[in-house]
N, CA, C and O atoms as a GROMACS GRO file, in nm:
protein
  504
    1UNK      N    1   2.558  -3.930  -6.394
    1UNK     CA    2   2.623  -3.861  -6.286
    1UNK      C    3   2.551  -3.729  -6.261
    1UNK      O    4   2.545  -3.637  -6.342
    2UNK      N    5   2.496  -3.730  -6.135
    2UNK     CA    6   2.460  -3.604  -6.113
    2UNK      C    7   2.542  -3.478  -6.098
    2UNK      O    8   2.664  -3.472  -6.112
    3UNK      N    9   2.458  -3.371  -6.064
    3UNK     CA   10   2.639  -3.257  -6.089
    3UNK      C   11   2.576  -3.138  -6.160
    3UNK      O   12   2.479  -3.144  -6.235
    4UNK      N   13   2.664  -2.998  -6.119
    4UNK     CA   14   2.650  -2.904  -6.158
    4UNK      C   15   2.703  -2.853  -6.313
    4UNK      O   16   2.819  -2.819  -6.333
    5UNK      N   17   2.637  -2.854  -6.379
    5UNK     CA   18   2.751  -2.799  -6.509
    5UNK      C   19   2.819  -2.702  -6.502
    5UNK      O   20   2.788  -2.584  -6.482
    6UNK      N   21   2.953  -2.768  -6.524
    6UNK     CA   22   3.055  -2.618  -6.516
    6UNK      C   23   3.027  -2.527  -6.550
    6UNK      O   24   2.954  -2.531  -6.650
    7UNK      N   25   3.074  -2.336  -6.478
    7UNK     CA   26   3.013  -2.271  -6.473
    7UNK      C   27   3.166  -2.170  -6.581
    7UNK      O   28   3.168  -2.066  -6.648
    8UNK      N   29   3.250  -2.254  -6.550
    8UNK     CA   30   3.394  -2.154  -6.639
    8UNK      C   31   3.449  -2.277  -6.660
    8UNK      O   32   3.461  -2.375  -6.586
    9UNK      N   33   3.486  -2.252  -6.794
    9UNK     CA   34   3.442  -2.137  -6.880
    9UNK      C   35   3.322  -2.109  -6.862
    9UNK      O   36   3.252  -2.194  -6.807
   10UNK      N   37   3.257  -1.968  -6.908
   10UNK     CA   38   3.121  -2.001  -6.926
   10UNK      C   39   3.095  -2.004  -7.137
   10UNK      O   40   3.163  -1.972  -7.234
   11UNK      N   41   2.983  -2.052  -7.117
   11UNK     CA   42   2.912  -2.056  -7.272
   11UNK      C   43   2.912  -1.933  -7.318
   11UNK      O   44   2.923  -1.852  -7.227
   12UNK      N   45   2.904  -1.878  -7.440
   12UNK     CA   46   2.916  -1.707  -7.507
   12UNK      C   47   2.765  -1.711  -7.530
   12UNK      O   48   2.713  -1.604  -7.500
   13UNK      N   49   2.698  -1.784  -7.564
   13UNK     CA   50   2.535  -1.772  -7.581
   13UNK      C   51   2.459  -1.904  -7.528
   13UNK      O   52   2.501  -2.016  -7.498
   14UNK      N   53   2.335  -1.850  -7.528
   14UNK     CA   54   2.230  -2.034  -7.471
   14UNK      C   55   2.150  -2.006  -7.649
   14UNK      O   56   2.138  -1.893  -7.696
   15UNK      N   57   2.107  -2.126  -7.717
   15UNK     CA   58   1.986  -2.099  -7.810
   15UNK      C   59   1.881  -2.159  -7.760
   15UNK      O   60   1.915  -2.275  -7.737
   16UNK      N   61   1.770  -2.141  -7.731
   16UNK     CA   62   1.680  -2.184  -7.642
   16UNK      C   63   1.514  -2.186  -7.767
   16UNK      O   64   1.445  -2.108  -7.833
   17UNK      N   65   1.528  -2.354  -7.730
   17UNK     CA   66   1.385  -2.408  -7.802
   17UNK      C   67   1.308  -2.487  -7.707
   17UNK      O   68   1.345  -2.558  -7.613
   18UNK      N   69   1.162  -2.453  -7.764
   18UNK     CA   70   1.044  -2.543  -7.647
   18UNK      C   71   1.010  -2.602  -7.788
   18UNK      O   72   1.017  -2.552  -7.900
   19UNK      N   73   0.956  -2.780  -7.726
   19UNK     CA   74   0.829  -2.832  -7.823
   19UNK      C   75   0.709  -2.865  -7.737
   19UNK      O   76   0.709  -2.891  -7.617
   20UNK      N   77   0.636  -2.862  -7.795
   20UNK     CA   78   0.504  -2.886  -7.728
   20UNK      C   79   0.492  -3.026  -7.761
   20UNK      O   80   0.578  -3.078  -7.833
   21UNK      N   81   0.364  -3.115  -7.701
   21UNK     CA   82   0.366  -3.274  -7.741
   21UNK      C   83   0.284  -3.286  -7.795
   21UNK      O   84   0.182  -3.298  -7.726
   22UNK      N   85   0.262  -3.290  -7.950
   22UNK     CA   86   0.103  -3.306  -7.964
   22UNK      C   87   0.077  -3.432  -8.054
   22UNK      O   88   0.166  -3.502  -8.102
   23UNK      N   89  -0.106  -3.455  -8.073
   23UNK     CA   90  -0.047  -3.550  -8.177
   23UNK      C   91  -0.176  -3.527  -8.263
   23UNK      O   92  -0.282  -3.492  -8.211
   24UNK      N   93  -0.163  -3.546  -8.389
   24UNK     CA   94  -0.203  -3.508  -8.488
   24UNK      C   95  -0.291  -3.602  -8.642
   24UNK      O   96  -0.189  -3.645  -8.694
   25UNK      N   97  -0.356  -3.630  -8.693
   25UNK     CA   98  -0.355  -3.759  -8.739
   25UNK      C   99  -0.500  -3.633  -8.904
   25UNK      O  100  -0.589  -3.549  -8.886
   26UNK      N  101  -0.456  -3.677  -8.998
   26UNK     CA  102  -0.533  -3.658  -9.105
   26UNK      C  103  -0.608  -3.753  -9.199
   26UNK      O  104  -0.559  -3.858  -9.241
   27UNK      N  105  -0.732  -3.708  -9.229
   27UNK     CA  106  -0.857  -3.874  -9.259
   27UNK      C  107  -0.835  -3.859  -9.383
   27UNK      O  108  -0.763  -3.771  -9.430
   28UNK      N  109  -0.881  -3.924  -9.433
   28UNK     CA  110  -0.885  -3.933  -9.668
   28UNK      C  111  -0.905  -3.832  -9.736
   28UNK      O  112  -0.841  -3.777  -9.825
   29UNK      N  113  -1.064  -3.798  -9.651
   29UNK     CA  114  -1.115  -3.702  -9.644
   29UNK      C  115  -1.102  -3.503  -9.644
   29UNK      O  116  -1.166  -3.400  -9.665
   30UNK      N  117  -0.944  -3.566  -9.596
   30UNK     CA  118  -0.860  -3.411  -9.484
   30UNK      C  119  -0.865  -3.321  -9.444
   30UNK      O  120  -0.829  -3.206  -9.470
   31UNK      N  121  -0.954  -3.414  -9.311
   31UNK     CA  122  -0.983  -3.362  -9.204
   31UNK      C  123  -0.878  -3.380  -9.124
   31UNK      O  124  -0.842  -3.497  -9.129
   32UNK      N  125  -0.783  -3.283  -9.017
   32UNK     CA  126  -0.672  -3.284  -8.950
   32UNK      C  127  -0.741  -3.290  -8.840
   32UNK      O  128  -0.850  -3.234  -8.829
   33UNK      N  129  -0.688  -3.355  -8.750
   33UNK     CA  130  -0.742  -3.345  -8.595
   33UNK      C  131  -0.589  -3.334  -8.530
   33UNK      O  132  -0.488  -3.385  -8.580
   34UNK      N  133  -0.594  -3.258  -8.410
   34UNK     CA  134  -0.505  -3.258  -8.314
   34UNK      C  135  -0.565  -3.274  -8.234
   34UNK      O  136  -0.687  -3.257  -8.241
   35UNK      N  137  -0.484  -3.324  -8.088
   35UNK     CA  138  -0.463  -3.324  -7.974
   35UNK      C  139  -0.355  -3.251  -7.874
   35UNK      O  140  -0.246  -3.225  -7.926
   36UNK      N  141  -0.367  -3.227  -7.787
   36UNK     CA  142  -0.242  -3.187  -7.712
   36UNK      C  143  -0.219  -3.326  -7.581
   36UNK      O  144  -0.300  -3.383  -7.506
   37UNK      N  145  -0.103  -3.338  -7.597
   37UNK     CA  146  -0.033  -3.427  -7.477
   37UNK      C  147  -0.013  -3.368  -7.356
   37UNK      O  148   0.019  -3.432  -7.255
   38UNK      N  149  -0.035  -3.221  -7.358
   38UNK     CA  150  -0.011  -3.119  -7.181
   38UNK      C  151   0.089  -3.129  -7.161
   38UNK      O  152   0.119  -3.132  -7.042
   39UNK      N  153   0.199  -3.140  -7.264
   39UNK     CA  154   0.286  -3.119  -7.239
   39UNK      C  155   0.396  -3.048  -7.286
   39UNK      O  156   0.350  -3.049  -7.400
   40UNK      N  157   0.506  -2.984  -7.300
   40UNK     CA  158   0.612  -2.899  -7.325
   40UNK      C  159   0.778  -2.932  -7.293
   40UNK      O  160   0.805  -2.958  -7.176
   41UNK      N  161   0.838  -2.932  -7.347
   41UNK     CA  162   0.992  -2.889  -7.271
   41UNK      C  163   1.068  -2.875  -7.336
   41UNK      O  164   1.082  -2.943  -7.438
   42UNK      N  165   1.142  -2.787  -7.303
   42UNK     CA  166   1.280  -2.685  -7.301
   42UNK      C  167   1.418  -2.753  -7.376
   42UNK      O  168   1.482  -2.854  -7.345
   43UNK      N  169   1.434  -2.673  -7.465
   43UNK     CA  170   1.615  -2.720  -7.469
   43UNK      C  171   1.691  -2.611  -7.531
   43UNK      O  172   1.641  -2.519  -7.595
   44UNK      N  173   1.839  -2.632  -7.502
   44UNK     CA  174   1.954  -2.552  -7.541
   44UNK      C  175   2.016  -2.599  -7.609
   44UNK      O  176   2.035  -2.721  -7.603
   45UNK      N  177   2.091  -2.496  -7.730
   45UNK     CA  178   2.185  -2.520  -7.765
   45UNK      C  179   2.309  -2.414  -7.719
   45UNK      O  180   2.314  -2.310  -7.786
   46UNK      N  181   2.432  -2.433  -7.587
   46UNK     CA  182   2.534  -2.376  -7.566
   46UNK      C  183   2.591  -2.415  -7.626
   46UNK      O  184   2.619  -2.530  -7.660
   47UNK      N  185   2.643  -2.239  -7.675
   47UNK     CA  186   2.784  -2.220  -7.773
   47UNK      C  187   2.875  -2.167  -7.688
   47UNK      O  188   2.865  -2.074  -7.608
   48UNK      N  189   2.984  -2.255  -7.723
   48UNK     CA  190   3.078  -2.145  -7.615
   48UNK      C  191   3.248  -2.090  -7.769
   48UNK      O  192   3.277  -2.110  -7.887
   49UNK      N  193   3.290  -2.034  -7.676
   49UNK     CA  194   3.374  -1.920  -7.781
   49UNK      C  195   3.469  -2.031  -7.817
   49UNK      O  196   3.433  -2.147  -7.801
   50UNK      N  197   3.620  -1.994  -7.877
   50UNK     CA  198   3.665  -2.114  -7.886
   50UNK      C  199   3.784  -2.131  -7.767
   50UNK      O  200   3.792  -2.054  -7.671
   51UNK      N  201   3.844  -2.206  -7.782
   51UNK     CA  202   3.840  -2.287  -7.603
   51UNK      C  203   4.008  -2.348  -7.672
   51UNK      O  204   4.036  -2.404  -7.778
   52UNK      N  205   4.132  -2.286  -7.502
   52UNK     CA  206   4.218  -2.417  -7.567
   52UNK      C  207   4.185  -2.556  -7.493
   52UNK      O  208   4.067  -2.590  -7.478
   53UNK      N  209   4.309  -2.650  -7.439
   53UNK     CA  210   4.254  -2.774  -7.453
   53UNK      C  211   4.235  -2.758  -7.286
   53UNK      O  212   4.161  -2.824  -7.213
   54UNK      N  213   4.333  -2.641  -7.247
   54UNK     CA  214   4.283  -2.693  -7.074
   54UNK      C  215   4.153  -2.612  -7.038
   54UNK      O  216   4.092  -2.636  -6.933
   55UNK      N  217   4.103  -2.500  -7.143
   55UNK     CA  218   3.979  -2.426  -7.075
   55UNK      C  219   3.902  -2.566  -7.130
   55UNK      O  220   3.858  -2.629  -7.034
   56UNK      N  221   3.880  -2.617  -7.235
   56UNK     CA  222   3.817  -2.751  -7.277
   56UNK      C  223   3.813  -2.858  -7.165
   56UNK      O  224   3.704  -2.896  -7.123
   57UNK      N  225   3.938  -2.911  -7.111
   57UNK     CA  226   3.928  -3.008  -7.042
   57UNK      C  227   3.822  -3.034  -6.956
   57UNK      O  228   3.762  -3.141  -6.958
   58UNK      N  229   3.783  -2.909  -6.853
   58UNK     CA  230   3.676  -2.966  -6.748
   58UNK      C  231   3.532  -2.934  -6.834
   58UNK      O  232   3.449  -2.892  -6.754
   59UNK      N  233   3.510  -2.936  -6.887
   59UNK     CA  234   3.350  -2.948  -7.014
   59UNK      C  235   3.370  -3.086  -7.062
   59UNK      O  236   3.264  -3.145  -7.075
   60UNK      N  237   3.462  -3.146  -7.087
   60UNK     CA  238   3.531  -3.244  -7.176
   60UNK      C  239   3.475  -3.371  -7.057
   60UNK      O  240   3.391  -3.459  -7.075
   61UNK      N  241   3.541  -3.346  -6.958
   61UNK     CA  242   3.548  -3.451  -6.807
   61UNK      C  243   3.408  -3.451  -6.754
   61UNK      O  244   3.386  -3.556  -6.692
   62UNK      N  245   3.268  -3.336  -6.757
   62UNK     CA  246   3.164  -3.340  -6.718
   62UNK      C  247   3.121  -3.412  -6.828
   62UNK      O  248   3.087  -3.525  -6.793
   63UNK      N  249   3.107  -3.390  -6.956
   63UNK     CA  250   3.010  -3.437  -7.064
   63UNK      C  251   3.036  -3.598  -7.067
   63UNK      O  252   2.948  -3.680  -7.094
   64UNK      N  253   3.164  -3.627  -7.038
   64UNK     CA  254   3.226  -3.752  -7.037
   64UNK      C  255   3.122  -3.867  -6.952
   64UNK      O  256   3.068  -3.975  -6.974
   65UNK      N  257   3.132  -3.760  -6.836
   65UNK     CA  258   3.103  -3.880  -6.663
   65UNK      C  259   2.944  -3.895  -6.720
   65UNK      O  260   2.886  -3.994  -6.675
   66UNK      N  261   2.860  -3.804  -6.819
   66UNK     CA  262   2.716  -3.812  -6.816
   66UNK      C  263   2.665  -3.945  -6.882
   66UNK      O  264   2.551  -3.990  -6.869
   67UNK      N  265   2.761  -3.999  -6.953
   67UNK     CA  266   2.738  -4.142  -6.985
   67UNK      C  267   2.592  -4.124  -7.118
   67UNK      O  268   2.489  -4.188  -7.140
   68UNK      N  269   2.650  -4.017  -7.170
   68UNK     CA  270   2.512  -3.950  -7.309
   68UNK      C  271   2.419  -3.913  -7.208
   68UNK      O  272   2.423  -3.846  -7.105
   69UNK      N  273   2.326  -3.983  -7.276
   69UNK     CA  274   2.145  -3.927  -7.171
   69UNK      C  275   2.174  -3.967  -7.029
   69UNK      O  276   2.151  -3.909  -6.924
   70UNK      N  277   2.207  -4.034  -7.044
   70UNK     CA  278   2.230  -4.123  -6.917
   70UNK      C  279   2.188  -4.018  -6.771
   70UNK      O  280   2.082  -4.010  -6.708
   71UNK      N  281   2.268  -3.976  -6.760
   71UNK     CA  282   2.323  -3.864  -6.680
   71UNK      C  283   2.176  -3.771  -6.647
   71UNK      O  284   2.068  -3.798  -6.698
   72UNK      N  285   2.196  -3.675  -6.566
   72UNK     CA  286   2.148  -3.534  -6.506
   72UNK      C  287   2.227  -3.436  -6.440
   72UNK      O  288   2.316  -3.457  -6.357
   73UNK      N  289   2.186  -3.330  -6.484
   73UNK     CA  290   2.261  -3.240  -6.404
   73UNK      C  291   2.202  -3.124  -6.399
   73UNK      O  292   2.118  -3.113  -6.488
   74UNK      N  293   2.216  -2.985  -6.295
   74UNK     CA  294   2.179  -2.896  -6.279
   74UNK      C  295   2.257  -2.772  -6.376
   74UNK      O  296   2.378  -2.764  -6.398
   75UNK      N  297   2.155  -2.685  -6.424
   75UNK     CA  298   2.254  -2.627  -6.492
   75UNK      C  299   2.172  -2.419  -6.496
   75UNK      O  300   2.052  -2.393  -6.499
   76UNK      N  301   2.238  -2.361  -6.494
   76UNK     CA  302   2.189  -2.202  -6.490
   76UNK      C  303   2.205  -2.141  -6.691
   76UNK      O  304   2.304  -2.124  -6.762
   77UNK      N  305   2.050  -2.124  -6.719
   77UNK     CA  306   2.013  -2.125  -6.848
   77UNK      C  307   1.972  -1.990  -6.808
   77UNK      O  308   1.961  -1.937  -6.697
   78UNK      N  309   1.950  -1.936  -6.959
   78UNK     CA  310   1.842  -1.764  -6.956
   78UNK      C  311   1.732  -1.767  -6.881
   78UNK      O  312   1.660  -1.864  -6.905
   79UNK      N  313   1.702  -1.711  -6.817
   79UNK     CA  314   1.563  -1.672  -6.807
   79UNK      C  315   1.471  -1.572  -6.904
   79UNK      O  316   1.521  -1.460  -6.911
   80UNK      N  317   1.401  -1.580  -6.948
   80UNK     CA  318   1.354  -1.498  -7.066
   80UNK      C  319   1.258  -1.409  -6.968
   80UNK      O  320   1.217  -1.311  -7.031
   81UNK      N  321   1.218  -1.412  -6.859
   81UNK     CA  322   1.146  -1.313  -6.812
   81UNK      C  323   1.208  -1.236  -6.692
   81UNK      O  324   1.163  -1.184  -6.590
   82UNK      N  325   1.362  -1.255  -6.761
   82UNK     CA  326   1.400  -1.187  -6.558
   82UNK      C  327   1.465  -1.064  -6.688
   82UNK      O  328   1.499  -1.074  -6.806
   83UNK      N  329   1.455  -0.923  -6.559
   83UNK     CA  330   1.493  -0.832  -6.639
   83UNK      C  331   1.672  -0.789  -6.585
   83UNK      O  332   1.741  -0.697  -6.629
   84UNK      N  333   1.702  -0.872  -6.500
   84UNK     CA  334   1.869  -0.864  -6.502
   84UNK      C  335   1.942  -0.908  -6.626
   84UNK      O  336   1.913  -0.982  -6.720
   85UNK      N  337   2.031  -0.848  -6.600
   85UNK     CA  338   2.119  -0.908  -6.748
   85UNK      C  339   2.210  -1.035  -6.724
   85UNK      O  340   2.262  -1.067  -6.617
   86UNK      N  341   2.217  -1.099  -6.841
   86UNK     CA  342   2.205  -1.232  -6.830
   86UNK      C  343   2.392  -1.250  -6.814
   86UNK      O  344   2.469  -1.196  -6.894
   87UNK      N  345   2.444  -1.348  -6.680
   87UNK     CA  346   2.584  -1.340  -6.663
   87UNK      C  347   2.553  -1.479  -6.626
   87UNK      O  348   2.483  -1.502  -6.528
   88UNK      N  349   2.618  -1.607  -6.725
   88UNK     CA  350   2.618  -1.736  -6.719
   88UNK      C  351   2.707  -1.760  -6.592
   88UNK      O  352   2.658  -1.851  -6.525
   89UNK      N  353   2.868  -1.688  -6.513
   89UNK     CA  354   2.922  -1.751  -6.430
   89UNK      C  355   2.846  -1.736  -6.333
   89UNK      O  356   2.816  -1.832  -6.262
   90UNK      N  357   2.795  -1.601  -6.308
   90UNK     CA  358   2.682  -1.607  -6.170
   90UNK      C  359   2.609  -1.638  -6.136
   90UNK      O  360   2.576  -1.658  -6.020
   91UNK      N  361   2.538  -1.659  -6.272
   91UNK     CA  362   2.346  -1.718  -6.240
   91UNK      C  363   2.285  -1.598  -6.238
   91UNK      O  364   2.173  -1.598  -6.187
   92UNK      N  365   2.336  -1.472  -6.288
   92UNK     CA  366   2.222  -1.317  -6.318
   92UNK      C  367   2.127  -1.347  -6.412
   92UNK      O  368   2.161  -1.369  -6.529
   93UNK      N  369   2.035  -1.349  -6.386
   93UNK     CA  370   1.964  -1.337  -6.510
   93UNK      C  371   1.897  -1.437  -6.580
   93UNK      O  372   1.827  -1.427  -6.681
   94UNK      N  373   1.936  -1.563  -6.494
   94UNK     CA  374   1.940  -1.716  -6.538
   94UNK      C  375   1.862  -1.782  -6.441
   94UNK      O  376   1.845  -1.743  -6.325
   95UNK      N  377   1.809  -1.898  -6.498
   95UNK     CA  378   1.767  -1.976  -6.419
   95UNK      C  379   1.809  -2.130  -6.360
   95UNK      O  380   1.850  -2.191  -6.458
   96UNK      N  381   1.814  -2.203  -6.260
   96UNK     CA  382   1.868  -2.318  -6.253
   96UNK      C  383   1.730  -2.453  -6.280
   96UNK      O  384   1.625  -2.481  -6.223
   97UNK      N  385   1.814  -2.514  -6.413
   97UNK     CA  386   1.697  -2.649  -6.438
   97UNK      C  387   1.757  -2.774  -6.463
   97UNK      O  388   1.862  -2.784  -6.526
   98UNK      N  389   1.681  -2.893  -6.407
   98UNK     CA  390   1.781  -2.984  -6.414
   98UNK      C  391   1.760  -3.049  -6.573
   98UNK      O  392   1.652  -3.064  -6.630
   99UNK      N  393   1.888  -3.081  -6.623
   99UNK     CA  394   1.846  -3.081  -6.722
   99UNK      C  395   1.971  -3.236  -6.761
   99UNK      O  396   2.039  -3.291  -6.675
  100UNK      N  397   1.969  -3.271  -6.903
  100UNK     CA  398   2.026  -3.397  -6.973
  100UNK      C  399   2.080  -3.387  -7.100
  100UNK      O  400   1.993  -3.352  -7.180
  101UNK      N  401   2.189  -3.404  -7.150
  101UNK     CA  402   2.210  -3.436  -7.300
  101UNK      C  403   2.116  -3.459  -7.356
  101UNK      O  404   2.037  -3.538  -7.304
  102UNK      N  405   2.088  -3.403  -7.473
  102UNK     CA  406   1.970  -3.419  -7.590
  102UNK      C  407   2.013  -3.561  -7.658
  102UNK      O  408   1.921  -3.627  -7.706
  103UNK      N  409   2.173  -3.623  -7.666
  103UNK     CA  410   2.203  -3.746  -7.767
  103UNK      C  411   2.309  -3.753  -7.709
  103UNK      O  412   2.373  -3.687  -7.627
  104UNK      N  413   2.321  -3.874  -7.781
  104UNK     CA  414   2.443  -3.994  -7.716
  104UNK      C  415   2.587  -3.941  -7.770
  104UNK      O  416   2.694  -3.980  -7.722
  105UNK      N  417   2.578  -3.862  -7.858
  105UNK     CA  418   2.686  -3.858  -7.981
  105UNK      C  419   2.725  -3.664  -7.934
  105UNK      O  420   2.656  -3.570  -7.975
  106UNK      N  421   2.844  -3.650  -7.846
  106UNK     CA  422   2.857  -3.531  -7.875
  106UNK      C  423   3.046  -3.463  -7.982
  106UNK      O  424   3.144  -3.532  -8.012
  107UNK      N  425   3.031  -3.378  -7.994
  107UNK     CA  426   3.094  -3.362  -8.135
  107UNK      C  427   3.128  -3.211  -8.086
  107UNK      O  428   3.060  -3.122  -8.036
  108UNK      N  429   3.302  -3.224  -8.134
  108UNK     CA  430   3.371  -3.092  -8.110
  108UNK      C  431   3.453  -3.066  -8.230
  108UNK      O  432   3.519  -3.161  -8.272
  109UNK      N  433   3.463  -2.918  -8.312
  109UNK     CA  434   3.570  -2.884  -8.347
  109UNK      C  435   3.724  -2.882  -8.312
  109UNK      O  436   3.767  -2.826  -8.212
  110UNK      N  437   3.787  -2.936  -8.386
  110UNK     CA  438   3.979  -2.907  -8.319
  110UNK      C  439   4.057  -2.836  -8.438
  110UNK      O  440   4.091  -2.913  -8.528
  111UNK      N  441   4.089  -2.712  -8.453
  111UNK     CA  442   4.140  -2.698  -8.528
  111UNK      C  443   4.247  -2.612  -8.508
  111UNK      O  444   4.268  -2.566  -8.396
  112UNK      N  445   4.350  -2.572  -8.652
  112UNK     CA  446   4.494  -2.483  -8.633
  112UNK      C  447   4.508  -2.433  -8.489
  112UNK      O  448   4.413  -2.421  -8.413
  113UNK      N  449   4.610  -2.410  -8.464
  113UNK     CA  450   4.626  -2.371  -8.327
  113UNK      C  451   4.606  -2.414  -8.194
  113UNK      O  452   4.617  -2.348  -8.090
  114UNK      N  453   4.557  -2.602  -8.222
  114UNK     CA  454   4.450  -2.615  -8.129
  114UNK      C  455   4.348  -2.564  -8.022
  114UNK      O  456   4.342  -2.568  -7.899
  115UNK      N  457   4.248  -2.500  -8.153
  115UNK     CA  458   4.173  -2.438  -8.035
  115UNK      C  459   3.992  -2.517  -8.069
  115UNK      O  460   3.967  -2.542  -8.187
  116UNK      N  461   3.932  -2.534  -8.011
  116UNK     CA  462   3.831  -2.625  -7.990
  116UNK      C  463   3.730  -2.551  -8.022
  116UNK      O  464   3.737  -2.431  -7.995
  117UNK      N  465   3.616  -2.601  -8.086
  117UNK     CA  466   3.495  -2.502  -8.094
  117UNK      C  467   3.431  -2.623  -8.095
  117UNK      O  468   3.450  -2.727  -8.158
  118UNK      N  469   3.302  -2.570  -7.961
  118UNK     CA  470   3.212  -2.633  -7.885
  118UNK      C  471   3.106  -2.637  -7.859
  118UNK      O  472   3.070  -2.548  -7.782
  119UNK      N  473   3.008  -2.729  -7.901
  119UNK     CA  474   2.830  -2.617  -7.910
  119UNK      C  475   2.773  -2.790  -7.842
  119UNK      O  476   2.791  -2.899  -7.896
  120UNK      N  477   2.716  -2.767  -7.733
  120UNK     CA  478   2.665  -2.911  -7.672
  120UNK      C  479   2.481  -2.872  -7.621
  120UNK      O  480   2.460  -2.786  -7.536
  121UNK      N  481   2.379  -2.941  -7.682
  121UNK     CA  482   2.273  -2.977  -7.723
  121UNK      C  483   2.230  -3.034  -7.546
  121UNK      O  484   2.286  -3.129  -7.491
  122UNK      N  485   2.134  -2.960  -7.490
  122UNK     CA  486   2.069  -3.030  -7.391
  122UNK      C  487   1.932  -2.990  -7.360
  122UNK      O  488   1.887  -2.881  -7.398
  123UNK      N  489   1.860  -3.078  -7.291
  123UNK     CA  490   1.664  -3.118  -7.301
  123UNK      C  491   1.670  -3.095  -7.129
  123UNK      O  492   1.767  -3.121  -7.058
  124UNK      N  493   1.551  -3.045  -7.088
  124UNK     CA  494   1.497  -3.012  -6.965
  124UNK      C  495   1.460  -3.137  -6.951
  124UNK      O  496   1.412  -3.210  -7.038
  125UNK      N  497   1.485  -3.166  -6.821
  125UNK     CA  498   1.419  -3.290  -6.736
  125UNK      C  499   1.285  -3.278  -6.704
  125UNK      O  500   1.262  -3.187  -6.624
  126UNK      N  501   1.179  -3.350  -6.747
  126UNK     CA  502   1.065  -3.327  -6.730
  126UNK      C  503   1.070  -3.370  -6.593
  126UNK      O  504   0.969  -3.366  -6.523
   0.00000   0.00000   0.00000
């Protein structure tokens, strides 16, 4: 399902990792050779604070419709080179990329009080 990722709640932090593609291979000898694949991409890990079940619900109903990888959606991440300060409901500071669940399997805290703690894993769309 295509679609904007909800913007509120918003997330309390992004953790933001690149891999590069490379490939690599060592002889008897060991000698290492690399290569590069030219290629790169992006992923997050959003944490968001803890959540009751109705600030939960619409995160709950998007991650749902994405069918795991399946899915795409647009979403406003850090920008690491913009010098505004970074405000996830507005898009200050952030950038918009379309991006996908990293895995099929996503996984929430529920605990005392029911309150939810929520950290969901997603990969830039090459």
């Amino acid at each position: 399902m295509a679609g904007q990722f909800p913007t509120t709640p918003a997330f309390a932090k992004a953790k933001p990792s690149k891999k590069h593609f490379n490939l690599s291979s060592e002889s008897i000898n060991g000698r290492i050779q690399t290569r590069s694949l030219g290629a790169s991409r992006r992923a997050w890990t959003l944490v968001y604070p803890p959540l009751t079940r109705e600030q939960f619900a619409p995160i709950y109903a998007f991650i749902d419709a994405q069918e795991g990888t399946l899915g795409e959606f647009t979403i406003n991440v850090p920008d690491p080179l913009s010098a505004d300060p970074i405000d996830f409901t507005t898009g200050s500071g952030c950038i918009n990329v379309t991006a996908k669940l990293s895995n099929d399997v996503q996984e929430y805290d529920q605990s005392a009080g029911d309150l939810i703690v929520y950290e969901v894993d997603i990969v830039e769309k090459l």
